[in-house]
N, C-alpha and C positions, 0 to 999 in steps of 0.2 A: 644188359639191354634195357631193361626195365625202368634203371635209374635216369638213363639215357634219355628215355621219356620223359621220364619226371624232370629232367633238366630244362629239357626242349620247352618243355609244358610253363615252366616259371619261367624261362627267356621271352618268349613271345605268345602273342595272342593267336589263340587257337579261333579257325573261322567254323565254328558247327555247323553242321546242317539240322533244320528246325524246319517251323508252320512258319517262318519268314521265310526262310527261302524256299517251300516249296511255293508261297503263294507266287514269290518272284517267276521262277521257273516256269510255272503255268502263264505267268503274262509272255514271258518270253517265248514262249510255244505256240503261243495267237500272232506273234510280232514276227518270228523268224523262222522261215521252212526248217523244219526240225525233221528226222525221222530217224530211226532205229538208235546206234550206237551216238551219235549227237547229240541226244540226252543226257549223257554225261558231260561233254562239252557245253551245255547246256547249261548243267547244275553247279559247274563251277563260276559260271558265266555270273548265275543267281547267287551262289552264295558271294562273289567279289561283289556287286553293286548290294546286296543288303547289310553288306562290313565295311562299307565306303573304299575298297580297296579298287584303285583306280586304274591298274596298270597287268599286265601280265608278261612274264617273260616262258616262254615255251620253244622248242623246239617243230611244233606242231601250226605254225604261226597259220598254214592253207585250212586246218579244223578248226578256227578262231574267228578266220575271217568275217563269214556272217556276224561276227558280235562286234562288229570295228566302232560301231558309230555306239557302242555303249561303252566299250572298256577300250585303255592301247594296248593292242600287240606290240611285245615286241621279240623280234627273234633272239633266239638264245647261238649264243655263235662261237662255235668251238677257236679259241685261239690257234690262230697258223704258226 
């Protein structure tokens, strides 16, 4: 499992969370009614626009909404 990590970790870029994306996060908190568990939809939201990552695919696409006009939803959609 570990290695696993360590594979994942050299194939792609890992997006941290830092004092960049809390600052984001806190802009996003004055921008878009936020409250309790949304925070963390939130902080994803920050760390995608401080890693220029422009897109999101979720299942979750109604918890996203409010971030439409900064990042694209898009749903994730089990094949038929």
């Amino acid at each position: 499992m570990i290695q696993d990590v360590r594979d994942f970790m050299e194939r792609f870029q890992v997006a941290e969370d830092g004092g960049r994306v809390t600052v984001k996060l806190l802009s996003l908190m004055n921008e878009v009614p936020i409250g309790g568990k949304q925070v963390h939809d939130a902080n994803i939201v920050a760390t995608m626009l401080v890693y220029g990552i422009p897109r999101l695919l979720t299942h979750n696409v109604d918890d996203f909404k409010r971030f439409a006009h900064h990042v694209e939803i898009i749903p994730l959609v089990h094949p038929q």
